[in-house]
Structures are given as C-alpha cells and as structure tokens.
CHARMM-style PDB file with segment names, atoms N, HN, CA, C and O in Angstrom:
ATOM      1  N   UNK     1      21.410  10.392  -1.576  1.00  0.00      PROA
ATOM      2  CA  UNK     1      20.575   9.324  -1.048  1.00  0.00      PROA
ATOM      3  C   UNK     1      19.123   9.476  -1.525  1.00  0.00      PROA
ATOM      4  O   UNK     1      18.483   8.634  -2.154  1.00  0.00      PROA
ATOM      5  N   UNK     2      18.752  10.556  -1.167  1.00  0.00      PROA
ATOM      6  HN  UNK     2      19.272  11.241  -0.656  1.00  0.00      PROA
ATOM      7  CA  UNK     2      17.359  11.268  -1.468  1.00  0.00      PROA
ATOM      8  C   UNK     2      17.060  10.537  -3.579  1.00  0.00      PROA
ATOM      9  O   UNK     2      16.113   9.960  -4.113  1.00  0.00      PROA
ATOM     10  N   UNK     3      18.201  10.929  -4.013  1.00  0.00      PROA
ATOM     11  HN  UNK     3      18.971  11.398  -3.580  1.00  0.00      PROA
ATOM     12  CA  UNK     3      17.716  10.994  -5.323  1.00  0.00      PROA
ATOM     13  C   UNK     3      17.646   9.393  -5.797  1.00  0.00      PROA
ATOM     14  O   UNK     3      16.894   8.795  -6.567  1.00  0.00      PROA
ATOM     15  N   UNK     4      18.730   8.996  -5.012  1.00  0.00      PROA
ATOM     16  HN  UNK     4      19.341   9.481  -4.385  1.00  0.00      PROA
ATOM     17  CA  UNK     4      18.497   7.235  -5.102  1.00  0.00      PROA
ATOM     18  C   UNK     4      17.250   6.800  -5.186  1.00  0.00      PROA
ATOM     19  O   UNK     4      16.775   6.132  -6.105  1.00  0.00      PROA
ATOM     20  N   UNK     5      16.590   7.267  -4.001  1.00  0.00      PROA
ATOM     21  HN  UNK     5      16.976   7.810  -3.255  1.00  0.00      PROA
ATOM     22  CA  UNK     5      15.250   6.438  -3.873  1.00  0.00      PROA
ATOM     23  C   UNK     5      14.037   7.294  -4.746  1.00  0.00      PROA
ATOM     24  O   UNK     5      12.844   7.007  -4.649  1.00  0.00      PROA
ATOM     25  N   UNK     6      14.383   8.012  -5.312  1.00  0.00      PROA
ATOM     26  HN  UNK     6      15.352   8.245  -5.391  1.00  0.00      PROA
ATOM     27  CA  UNK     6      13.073   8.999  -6.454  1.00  0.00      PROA
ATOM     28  C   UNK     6      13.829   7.985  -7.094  1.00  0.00      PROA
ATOM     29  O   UNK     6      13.185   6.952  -6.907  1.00  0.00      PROA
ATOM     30  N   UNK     7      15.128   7.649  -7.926  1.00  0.00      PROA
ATOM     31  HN  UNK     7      15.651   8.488  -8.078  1.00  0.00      PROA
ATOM     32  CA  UNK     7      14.627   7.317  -8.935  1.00  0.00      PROA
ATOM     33  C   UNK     7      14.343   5.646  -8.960  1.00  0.00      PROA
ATOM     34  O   UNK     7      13.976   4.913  -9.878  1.00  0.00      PROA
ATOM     35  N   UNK     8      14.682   5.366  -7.517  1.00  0.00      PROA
ATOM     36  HN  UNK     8      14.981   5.962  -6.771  1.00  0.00      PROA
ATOM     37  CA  UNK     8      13.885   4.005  -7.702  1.00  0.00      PROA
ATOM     38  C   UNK     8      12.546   3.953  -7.776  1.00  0.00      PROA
ATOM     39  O   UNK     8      11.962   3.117  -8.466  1.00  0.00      PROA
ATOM     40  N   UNK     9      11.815   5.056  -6.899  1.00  0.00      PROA
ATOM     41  HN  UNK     9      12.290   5.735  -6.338  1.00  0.00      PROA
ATOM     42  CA  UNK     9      10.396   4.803  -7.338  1.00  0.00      PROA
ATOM     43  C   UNK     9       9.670   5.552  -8.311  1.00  0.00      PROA
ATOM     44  O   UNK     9       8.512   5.970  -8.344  1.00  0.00      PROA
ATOM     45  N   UNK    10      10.534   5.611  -9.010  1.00  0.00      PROA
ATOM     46  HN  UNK    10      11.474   5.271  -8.983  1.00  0.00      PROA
ATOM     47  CA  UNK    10       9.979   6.084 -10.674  1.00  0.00      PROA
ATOM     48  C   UNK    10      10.363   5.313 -11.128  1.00  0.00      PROA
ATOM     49  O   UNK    10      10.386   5.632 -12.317  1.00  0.00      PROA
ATOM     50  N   UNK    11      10.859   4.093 -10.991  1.00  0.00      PROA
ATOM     51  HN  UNK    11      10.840   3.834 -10.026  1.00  0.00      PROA
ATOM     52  CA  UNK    11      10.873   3.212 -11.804  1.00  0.00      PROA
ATOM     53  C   UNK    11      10.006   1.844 -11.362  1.00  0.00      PROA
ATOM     54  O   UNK    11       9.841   0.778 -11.957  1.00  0.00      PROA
ATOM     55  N   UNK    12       9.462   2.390  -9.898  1.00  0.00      PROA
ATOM     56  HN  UNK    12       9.596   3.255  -9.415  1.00  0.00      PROA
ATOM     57  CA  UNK    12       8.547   1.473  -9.500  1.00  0.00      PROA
ATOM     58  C   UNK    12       7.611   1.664 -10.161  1.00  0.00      PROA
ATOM     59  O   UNK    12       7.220   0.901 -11.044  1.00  0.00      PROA
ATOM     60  N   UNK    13       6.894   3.132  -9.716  1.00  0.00      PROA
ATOM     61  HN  UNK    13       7.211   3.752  -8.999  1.00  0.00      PROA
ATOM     62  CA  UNK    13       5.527   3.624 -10.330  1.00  0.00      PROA
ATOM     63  C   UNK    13       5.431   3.466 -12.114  1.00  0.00      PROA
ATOM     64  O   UNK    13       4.298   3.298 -12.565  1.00  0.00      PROA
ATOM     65  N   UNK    14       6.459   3.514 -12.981  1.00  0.00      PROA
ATOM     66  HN  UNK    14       7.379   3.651 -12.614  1.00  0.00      PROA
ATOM     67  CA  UNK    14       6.677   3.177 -14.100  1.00  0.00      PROA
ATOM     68  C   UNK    14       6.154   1.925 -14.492  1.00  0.00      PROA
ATOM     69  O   UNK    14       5.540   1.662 -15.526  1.00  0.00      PROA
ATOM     70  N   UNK    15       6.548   0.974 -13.293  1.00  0.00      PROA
ATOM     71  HN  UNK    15       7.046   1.188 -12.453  1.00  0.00      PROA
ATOM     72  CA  UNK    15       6.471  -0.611 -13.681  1.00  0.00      PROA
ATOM     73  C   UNK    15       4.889  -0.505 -13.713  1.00  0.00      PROA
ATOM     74  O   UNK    15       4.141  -0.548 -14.689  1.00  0.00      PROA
ATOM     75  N   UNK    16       4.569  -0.344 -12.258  1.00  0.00      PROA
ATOM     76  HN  UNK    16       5.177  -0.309 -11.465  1.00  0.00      PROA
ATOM     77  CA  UNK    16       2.919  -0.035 -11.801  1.00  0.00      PROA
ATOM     78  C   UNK    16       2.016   0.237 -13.006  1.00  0.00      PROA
ATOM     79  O   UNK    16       1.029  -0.432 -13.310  1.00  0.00      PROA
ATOM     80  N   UNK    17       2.438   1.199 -13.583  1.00  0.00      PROA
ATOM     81  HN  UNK    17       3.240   1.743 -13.336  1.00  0.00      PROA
ATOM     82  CA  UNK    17       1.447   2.225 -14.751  1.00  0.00      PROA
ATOM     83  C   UNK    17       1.330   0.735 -15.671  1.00  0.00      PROA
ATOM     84  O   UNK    17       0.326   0.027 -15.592  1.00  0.00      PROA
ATOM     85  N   UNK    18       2.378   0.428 -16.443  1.00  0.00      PROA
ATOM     86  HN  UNK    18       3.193   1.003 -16.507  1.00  0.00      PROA
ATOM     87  CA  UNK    18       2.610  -0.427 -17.497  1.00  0.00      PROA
ATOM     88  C   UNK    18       2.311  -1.897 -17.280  1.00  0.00      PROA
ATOM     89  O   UNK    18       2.498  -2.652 -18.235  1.00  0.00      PROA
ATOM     90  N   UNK    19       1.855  -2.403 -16.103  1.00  0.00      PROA
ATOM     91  HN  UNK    19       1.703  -1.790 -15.327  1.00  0.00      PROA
ATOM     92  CA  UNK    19       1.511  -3.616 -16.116  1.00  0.00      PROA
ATOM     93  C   UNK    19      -0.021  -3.305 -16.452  1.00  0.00      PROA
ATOM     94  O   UNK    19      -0.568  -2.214 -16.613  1.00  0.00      PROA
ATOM     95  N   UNK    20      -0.664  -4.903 -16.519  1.00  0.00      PROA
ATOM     96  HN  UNK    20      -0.219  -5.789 -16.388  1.00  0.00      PROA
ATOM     97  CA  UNK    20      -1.977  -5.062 -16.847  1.00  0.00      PROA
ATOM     98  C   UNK    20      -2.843  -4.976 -15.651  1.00  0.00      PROA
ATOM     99  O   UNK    20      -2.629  -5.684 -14.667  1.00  0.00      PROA
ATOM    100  N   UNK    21      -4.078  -3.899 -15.729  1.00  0.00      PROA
ATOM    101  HN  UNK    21      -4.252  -3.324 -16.528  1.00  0.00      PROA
ATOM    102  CA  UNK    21      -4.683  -4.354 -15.022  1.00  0.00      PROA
ATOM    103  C   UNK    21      -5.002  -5.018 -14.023  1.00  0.00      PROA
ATOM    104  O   UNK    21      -5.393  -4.429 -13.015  1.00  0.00      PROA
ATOM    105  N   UNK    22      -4.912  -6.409 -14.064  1.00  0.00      PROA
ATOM    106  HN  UNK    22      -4.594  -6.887 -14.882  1.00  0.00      PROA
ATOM    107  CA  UNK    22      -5.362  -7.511 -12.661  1.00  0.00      PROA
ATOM    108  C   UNK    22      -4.233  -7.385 -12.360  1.00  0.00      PROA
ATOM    109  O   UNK    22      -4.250  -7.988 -11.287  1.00  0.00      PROA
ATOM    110  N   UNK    23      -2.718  -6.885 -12.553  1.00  0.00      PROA
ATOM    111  HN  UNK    23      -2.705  -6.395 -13.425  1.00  0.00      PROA
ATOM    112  CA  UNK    23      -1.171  -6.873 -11.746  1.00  0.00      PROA
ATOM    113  C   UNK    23      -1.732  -5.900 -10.694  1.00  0.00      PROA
ATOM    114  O   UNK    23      -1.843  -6.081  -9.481  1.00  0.00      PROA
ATOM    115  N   UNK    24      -2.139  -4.564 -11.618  1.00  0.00      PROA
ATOM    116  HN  UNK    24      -2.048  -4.417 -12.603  1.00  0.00      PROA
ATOM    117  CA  UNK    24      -1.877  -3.801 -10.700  1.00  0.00      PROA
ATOM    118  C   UNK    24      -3.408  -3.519  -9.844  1.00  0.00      PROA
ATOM    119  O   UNK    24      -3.606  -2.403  -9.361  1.00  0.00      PROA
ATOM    120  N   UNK    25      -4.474  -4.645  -9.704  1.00  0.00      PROA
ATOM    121  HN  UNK    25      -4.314  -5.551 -10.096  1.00  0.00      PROA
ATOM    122  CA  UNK    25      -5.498  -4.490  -8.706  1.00  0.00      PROA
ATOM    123  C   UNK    25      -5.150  -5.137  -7.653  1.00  0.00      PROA
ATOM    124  O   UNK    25      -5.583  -4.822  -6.544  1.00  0.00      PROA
ATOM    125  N   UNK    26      -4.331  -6.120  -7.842  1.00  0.00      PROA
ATOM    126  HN  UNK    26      -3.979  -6.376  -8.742  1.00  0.00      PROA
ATOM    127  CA  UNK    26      -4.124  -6.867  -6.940  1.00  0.00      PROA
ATOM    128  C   UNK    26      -2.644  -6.480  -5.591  1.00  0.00      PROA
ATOM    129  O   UNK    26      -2.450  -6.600  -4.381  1.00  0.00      PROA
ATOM    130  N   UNK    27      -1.821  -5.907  -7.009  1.00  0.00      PROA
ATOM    131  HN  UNK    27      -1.978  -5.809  -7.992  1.00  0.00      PROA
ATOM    132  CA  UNK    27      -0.670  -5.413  -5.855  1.00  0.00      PROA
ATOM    133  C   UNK    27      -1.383  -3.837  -5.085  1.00  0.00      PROA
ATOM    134  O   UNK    27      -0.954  -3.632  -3.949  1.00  0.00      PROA
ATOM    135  N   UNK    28      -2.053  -3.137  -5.444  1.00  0.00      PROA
ATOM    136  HN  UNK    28      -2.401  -3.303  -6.366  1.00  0.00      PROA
ATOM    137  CA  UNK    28      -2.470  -2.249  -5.157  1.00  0.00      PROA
ATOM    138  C   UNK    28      -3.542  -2.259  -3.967  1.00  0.00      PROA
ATOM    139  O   UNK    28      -3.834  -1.240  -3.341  1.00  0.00      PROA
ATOM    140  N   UNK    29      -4.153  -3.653  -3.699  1.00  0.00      PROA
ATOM    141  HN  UNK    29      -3.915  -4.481  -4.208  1.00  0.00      PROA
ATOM    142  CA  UNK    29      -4.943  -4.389  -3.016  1.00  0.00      PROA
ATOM    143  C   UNK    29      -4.542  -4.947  -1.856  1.00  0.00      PROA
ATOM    144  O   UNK    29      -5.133  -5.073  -0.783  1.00  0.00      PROA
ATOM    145  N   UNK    30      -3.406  -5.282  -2.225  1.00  0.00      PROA
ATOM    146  HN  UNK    30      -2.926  -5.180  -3.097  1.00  0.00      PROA
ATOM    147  CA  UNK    30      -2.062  -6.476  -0.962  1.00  0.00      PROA
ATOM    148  C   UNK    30      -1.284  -4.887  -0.459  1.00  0.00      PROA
ATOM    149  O   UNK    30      -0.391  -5.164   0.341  1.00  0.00      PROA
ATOM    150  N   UNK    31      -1.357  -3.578  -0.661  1.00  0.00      PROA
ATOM    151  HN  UNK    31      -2.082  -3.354  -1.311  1.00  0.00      PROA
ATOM    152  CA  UNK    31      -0.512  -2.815  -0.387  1.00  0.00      PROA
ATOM    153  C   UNK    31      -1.812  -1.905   0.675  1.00  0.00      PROA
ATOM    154  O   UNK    31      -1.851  -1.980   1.903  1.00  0.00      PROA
ATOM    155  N   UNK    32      -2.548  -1.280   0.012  1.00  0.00      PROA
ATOM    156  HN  UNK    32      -2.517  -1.218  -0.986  1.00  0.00      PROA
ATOM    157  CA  UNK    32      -3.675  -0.134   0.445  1.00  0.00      PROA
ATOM    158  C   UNK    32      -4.480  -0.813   1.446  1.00  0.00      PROA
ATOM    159  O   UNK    32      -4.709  -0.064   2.396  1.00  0.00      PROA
ATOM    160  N   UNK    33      -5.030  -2.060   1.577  1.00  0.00      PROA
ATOM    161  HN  UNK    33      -4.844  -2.669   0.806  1.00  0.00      PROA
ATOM    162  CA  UNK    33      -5.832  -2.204   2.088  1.00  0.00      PROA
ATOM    163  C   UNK    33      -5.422  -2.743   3.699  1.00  0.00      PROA
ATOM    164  O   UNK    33      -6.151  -2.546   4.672  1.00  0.00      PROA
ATOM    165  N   UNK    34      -3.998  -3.517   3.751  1.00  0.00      PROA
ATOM    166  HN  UNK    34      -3.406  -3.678   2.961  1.00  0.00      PROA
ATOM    167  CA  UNK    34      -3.674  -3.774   5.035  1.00  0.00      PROA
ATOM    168  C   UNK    34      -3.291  -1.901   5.687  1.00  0.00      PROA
ATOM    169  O   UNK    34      -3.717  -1.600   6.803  1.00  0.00      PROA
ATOM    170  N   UNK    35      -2.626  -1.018   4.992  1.00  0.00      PROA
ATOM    171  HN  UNK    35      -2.280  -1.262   4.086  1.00  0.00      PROA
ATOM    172  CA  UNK    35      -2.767   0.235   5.319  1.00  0.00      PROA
ATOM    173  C   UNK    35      -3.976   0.851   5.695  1.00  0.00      PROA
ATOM    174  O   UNK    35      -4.002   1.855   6.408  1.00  0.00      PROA
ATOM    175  N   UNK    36      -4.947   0.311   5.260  1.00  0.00      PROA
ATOM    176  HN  UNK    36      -4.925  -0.504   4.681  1.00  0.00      PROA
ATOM    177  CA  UNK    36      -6.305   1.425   5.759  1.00  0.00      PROA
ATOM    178  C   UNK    36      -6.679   0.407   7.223  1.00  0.00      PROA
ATOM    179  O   UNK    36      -7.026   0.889   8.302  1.00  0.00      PROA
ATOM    180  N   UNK    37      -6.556  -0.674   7.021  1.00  0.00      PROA
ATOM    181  HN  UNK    37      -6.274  -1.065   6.145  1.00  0.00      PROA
ATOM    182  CA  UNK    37      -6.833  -1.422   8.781  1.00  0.00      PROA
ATOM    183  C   UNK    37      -5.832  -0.753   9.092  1.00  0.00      PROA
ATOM    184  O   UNK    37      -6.211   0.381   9.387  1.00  0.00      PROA
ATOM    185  N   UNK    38      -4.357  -0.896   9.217  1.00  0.00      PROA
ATOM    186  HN  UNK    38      -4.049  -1.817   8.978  1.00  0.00      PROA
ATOM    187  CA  UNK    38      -4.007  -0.074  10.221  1.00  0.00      PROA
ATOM    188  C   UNK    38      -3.984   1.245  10.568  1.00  0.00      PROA
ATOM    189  O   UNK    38      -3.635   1.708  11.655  1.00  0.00      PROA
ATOM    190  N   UNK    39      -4.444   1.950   9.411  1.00  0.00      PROA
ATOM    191  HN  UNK    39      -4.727   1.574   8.529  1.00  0.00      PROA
ATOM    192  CA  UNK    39      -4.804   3.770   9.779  1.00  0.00      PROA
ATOM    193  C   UNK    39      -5.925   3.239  10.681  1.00  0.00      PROA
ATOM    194  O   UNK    39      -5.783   3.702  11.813  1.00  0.00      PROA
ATOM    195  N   UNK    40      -6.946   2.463  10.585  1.00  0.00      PROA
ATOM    196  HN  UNK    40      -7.061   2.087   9.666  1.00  0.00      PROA
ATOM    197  CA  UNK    40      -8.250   2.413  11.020  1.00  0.00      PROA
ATOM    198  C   UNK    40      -8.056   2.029  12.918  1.00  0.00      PROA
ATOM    199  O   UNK    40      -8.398   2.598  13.955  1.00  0.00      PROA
ATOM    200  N   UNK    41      -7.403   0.904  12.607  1.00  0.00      PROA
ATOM    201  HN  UNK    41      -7.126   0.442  11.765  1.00  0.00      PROA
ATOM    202  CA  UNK    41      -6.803   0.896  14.358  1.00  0.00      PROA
ATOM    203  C   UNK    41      -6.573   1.550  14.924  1.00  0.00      PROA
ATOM    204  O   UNK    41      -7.323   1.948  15.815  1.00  0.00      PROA
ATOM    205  N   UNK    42      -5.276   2.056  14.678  1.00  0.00      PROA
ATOM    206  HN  UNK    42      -4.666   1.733  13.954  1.00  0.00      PROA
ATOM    207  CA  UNK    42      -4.177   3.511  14.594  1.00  0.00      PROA
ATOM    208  C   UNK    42      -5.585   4.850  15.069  1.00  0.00      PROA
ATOM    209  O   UNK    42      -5.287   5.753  15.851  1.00  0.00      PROA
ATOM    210  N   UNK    43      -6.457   4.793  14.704  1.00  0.00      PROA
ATOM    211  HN  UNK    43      -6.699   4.060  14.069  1.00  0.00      PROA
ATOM    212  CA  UNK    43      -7.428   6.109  14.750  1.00  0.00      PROA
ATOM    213  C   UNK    43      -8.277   5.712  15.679  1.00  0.00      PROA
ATOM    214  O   UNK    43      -8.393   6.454  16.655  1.00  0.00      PROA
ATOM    215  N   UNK    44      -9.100   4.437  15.629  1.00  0.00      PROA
ATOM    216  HN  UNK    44      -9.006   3.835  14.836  1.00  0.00      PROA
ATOM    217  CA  UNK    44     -10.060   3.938  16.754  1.00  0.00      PROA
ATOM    218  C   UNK    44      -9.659   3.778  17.874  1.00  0.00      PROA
ATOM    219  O   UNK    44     -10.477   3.535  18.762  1.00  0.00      PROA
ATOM    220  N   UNK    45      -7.971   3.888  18.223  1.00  0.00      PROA
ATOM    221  HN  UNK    45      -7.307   4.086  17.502  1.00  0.00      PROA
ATOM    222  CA  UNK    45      -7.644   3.650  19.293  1.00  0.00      PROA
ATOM    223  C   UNK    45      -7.159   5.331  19.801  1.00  0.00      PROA
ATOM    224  O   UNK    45      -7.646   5.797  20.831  1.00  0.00      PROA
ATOM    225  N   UNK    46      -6.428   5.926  19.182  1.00  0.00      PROA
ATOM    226  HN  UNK    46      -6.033   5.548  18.345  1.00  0.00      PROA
ATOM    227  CA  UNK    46      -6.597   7.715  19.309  1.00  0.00      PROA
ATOM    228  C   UNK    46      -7.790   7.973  19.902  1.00  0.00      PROA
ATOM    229  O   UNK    46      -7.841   8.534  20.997  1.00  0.00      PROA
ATOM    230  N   UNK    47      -8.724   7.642  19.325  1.00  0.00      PROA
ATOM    231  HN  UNK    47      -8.683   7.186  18.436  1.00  0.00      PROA
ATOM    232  CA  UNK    47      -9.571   8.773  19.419  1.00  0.00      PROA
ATOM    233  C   UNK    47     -10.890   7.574  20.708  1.00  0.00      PROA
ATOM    234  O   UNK    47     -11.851   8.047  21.315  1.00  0.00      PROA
ATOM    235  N   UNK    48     -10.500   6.256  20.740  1.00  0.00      PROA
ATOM    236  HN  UNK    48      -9.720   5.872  20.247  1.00  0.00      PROA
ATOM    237  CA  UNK    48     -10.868   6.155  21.571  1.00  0.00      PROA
ATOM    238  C   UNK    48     -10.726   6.963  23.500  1.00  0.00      PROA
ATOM    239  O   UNK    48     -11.393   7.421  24.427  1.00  0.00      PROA
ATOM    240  N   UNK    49      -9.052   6.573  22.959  1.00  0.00      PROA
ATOM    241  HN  UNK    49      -8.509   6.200  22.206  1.00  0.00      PROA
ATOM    242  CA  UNK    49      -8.167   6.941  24.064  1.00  0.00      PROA
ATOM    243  C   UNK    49      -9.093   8.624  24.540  1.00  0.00      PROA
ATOM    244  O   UNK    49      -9.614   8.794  25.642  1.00  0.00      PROA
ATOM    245  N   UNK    50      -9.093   9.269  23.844  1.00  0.00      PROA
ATOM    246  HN  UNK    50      -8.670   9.131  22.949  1.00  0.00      PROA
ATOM    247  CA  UNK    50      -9.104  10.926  23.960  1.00  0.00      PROA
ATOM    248  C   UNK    50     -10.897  10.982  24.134  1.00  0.00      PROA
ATOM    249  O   UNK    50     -11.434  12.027  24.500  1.00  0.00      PROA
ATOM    250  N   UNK    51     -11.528  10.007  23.891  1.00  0.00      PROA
ATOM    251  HN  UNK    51     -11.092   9.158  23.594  1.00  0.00      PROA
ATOM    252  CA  UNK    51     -12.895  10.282  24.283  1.00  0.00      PROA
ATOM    253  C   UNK    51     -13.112   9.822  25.727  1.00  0.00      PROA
ATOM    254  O   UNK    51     -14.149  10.101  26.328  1.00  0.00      PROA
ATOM    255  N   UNK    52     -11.813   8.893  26.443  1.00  0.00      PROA
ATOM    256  HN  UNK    52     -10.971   8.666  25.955  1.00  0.00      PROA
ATOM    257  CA  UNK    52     -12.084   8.446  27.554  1.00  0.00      PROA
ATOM    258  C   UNK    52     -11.580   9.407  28.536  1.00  0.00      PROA
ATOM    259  O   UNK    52     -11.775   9.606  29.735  1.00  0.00      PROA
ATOM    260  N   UNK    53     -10.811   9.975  27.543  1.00  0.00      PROA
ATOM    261  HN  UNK    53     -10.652   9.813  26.569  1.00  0.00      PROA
ATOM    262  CA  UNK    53     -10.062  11.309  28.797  1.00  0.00      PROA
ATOM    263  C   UNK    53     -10.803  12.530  29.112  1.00  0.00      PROA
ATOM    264  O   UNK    53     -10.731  13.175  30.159  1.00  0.00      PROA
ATOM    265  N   UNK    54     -11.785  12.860  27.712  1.00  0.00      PROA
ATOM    266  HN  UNK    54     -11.843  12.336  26.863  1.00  0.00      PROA
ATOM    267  CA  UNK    54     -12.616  13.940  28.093  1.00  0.00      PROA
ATOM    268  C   UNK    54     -13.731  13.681  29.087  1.00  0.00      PROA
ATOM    269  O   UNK    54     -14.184  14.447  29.938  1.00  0.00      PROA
ATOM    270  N   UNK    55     -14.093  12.372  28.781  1.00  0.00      PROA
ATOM    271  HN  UNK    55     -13.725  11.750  28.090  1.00  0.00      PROA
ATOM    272  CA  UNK    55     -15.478  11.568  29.254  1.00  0.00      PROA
ATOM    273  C   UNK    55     -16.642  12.004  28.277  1.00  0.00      PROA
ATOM    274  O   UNK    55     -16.477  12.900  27.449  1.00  0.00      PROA
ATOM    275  N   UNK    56     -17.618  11.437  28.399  1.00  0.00      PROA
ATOM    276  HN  UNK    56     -17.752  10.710  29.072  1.00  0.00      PROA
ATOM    277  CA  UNK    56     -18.940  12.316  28.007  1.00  0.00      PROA
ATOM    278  C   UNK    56     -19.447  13.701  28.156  1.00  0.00      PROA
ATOM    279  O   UNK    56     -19.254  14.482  29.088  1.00  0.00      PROA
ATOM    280  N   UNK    57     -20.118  13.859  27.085  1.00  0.00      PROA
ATOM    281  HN  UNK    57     -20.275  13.225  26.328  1.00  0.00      PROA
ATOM    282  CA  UNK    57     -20.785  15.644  27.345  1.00  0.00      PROA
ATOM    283  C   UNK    57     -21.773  15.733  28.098  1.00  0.00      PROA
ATOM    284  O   UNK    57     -22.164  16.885  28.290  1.00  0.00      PROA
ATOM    285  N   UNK    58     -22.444  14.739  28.710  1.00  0.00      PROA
ATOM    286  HN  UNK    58     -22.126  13.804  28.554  1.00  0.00      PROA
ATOM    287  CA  UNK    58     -23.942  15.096  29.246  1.00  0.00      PROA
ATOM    288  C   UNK    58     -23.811  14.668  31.016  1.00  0.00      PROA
ATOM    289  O   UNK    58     -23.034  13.820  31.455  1.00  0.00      PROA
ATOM    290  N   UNK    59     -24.340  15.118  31.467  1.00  0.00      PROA
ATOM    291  HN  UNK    59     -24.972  15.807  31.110  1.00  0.00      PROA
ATOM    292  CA  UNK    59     -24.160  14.895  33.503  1.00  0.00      PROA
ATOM    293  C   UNK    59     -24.760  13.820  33.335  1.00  0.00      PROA
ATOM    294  O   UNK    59     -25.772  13.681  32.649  1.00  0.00      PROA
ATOM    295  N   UNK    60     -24.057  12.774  34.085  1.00  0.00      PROA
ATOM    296  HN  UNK    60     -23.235  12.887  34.642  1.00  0.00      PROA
ATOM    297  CA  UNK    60     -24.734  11.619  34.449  1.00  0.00      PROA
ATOM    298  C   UNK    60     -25.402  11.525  35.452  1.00  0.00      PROA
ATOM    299  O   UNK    60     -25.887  10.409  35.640  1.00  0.00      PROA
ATOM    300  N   UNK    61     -25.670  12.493  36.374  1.00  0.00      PROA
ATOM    301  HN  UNK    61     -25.276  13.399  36.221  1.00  0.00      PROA
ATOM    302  CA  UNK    61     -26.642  12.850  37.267  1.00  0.00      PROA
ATOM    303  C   UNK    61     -27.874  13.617  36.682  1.00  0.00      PROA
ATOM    304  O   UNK    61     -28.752  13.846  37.514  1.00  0.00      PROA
ATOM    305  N   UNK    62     -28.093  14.033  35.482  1.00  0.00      PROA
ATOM    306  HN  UNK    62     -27.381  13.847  34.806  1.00  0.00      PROA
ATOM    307  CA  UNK    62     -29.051  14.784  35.072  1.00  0.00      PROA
ATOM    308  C   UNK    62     -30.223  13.435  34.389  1.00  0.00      PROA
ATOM    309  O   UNK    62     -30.004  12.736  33.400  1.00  0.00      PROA
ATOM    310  N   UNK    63     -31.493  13.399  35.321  1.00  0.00      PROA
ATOM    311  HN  UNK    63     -31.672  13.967  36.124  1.00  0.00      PROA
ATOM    312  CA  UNK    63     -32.341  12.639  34.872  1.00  0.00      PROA
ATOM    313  C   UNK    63     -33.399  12.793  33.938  1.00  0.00      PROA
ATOM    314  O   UNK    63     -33.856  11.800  33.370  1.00  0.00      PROA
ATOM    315  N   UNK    64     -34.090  14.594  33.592  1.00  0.00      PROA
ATOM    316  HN  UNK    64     -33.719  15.400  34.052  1.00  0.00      PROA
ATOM    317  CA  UNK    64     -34.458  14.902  32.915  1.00  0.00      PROA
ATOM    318  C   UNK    64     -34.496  14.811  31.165  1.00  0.00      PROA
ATOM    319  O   UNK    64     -35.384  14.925  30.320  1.00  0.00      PROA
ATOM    320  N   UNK    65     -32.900  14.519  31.139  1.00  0.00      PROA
ATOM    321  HN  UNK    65     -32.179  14.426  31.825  1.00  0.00      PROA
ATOM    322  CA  UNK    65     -32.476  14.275  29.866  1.00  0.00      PROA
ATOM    323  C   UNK    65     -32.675  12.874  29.216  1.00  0.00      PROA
ATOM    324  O   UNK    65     -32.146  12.047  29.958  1.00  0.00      PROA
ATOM    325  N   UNK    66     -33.281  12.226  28.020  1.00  0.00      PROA
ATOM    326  HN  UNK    66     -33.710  12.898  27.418  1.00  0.00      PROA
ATOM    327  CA  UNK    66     -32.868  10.655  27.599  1.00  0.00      PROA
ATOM    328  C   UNK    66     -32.039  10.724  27.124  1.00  0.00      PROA
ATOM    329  O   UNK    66     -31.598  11.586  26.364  1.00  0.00      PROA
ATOM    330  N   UNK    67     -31.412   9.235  27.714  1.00  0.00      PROA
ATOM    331  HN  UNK    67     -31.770   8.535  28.331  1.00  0.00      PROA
ATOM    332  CA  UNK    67     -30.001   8.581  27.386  1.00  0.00      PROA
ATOM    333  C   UNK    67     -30.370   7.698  25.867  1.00  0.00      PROA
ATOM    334  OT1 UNK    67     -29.490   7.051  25.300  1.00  0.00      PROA
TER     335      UNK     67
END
C-alpha cells in the first residue's frame, strides 16, 4: 500500500518539477496557503485556549505596577 502511494507521489512531484513556472505558482498557492490559515487557526485557537487556562502573569490586584 505504502509503496503505492510513494510512487504516486513521485510521479506527482515529477509532474510539479516539470511544469512551467506560473503551473506550479499557482497550484502551489491553491495548496500552501489555505494550509497556513488553517495551521494559523489551528494555533491561535491552542494557544489561545492555554493562555486562558493559565490566566495572566501579573496580580490584578497589584496597583503599583502599569498595565
């Protein structure tokens, strides 16, 4: 199974290499870039989540300090 799909995508990445240019900015464009919004979601929402669980570092009773 495993080797099925290497050698399909060596024959993807093959195609990839050998097209022109604007083929491959554009498929490379329609592929990477909806991936980095969703890593980007995917992470802003992690790490939102985990900053709400720690809370803040500073006492919110401490007035001495600026906010």
């Amino acid at each position: 199974m495993f080797n099925g799909l290497a050698d399909w995508w060596d024959g993807v990445e093959l195609w990839l290499a050998q097209a022109p240019f604007p083929v491959q900015f554009v498929l490379v464009m329609a592929v990477v870039v909806p991936l980095c919004l969703v890593a980007a979601l995917v992470l802003d929402t992690v790490f939102g989540k985990l900053a709400r669980f720690f809370g803040t570092a500073r006492d919110a009773n401490d007035s001495d300090r600026p906010s």
